[in-house]
Backbone as JSON, one array per atom type, in Angstrom:
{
  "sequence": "XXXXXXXXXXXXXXXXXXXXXXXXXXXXXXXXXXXXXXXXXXXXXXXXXXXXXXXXXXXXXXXXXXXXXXXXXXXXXXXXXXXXXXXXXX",
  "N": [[-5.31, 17.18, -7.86], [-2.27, 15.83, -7.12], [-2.27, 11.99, -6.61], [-0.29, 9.5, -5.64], [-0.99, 6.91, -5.6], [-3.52, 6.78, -7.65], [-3.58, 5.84, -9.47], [-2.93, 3.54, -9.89], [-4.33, 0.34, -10.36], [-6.81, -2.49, -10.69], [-7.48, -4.78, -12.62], [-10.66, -7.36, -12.54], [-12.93, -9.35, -13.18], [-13.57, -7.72, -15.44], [-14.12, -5.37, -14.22], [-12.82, -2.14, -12.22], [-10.58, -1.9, -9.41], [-9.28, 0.52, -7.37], [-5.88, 0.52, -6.23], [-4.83, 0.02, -3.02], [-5.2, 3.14, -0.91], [-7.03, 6.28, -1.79], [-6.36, 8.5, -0.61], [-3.63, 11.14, -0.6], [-1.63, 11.5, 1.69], [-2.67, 9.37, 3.21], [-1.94, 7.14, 1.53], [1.44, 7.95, 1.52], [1.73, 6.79, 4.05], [1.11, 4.51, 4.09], [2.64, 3.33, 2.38], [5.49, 3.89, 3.58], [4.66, 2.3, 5.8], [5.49, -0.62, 4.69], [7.47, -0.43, 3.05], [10.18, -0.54, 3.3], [10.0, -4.09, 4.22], [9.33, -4.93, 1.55], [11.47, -4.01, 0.34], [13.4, -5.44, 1.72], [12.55, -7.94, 1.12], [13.13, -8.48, -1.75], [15.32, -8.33, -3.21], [18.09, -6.16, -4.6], [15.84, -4.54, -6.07], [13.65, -2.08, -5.5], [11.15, -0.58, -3.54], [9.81, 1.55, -5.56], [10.32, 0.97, -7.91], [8.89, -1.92, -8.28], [6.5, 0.17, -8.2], [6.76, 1.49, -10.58], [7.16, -0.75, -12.56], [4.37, -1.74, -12.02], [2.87, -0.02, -13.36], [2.72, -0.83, -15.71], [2.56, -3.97, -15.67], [0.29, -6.52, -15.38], [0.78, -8.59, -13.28], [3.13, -7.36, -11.48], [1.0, -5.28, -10.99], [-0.68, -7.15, -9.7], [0.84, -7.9, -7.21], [1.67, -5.68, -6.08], [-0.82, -4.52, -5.14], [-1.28, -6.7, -3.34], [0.67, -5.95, -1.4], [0.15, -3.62, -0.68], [-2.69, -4.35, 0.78], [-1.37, -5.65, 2.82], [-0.42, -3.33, 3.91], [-2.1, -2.03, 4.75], [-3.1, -3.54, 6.39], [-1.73, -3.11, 8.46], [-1.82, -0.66, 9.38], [-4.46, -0.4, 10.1], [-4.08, -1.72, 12.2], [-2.28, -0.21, 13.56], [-3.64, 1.67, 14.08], [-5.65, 1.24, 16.06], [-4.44, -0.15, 18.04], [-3.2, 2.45, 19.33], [-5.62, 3.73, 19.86], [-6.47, 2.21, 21.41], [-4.54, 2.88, 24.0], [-4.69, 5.16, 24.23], [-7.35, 5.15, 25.21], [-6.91, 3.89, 27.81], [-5.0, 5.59, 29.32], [-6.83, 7.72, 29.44]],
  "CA": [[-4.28, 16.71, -6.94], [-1.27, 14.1, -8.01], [-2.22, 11.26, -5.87], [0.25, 8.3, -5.82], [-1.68, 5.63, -5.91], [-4.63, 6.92, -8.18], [-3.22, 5.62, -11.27], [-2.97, 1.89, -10.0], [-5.77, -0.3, -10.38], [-6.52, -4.04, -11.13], [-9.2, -5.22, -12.95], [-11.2, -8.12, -11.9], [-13.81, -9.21, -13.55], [-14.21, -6.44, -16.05], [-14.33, -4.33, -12.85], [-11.29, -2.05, -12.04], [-10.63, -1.83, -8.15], [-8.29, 0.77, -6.76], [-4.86, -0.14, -5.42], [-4.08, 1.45, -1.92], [-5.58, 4.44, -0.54], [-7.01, 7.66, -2.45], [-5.41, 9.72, -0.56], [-2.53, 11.35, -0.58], [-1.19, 11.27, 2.77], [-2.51, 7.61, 3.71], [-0.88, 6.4, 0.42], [2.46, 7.42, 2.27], [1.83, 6.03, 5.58], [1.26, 2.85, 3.9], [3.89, 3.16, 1.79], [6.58, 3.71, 4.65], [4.46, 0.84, 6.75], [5.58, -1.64, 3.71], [8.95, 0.27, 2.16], [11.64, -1.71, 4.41], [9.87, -5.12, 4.11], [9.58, -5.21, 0.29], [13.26, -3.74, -0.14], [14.79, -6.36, 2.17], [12.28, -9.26, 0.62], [13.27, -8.4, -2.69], [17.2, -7.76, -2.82], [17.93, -5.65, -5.71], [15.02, -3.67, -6.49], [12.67, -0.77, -4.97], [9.13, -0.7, -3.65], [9.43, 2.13, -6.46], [10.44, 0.02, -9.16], [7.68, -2.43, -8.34], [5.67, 1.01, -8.51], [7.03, 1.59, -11.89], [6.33, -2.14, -13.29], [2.89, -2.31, -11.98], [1.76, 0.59, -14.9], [2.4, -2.02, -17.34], [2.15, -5.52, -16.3], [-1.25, -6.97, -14.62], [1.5, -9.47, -12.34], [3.05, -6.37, -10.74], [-0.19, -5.14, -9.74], [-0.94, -7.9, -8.29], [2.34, -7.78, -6.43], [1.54, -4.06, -5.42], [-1.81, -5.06, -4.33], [-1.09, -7.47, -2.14], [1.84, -5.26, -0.67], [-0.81, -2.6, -0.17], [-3.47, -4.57, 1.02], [-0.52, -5.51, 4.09], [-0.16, -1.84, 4.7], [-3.48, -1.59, 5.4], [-3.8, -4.39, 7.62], [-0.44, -2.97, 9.15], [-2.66, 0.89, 9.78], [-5.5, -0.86, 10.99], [-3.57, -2.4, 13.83], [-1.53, 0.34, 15.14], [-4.64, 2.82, 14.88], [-6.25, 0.22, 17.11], [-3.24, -0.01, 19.33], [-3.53, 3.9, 19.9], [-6.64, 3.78, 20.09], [-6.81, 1.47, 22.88], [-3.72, 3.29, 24.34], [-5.72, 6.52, 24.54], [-8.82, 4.82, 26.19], [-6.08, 3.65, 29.0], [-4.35, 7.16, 29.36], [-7.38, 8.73, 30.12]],
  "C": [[-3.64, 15.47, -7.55], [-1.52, 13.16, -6.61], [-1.64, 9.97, -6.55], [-0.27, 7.23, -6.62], [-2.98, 5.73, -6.86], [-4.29, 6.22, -9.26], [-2.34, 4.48, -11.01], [-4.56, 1.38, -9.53], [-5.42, -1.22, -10.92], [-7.54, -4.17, -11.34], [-9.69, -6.91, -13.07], [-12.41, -8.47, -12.53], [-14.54, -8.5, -14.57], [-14.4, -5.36, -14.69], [-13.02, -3.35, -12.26], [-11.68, -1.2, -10.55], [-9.43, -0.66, -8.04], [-6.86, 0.14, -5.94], [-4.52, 0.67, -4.1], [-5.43, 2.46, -2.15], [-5.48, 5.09, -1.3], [-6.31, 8.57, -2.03], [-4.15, 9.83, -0.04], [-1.36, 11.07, 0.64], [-1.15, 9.56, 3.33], [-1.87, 6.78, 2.67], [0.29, 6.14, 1.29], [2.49, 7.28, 3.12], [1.68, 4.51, 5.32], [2.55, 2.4, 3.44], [5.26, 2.74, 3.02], [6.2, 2.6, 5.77], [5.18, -0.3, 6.32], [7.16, -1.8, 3.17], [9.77, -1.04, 2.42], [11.55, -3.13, 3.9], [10.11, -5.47, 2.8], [11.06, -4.88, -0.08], [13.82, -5.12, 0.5], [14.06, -7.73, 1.55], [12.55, -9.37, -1.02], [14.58, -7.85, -3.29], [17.28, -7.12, -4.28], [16.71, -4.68, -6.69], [14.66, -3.01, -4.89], [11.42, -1.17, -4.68], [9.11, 0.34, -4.84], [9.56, 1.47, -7.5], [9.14, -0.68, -8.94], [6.62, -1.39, -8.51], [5.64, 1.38, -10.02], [6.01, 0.57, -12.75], [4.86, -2.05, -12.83], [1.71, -1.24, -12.92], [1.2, 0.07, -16.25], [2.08, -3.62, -16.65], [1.41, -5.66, -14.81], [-0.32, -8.12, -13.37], [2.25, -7.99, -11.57], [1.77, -5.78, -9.88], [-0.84, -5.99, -9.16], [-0.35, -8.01, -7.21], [1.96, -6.72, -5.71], [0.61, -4.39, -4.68], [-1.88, -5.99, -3.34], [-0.19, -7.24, -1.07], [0.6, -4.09, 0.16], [-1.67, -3.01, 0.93], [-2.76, -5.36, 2.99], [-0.85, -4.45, 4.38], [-1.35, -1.14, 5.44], [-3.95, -2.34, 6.58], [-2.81, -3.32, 9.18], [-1.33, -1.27, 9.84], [-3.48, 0.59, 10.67], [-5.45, -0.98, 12.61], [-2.83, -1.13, 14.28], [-2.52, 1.4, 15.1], [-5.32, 2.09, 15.71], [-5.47, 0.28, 18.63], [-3.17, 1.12, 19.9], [-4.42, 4.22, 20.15], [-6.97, 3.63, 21.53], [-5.26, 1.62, 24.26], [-3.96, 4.47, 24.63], [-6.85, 6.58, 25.8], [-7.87, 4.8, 27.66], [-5.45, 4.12, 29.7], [-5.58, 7.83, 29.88], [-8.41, 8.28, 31.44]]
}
């Protein structure tokens, strides 16, 4: 399977961490959590471009990674919010 995000990583220590979600699907739910914000905080480029740059240079993926590591906070909270929007529904 081509997964997005498999083929970013940051290494740490001698240690290389994943960037983002394995899989395929939660990749782009993060992605589209994040898209908007990085386009309008970064005038002139792409969240893909920054996807591009971060194959080669170790400052991109940090960039990515810390974009990611939003998108995840950003999942967290609205599966929480439905969550507890479910409990209250039934």
């Amino acid at each position: 399977m081509n997964i997005p995000g498999s083929s970013f990583s940051i290494s740490e220590n001698g240690i290389r961490n994943p960037i983002g979600p394995a899989d395929e699907r939660e990749w782009a739910y993060h992605e589209f959590l994040i898209r908007a914000d990085y386009d309008r905080c970064h005038p002139g480029e792409t969240f893909d471009d920054l996807k591009y740059r971060a194959r080669f240079s170790k400052e991109d993926q940090g960039l990515l990674s810390e974009w990611m590591t939003l998108a995840a906070w950003r999942a967290a909270e609205r599966r929480t919010r439905e969550a507890a929007e479910l409990r209250r529904a039934a």
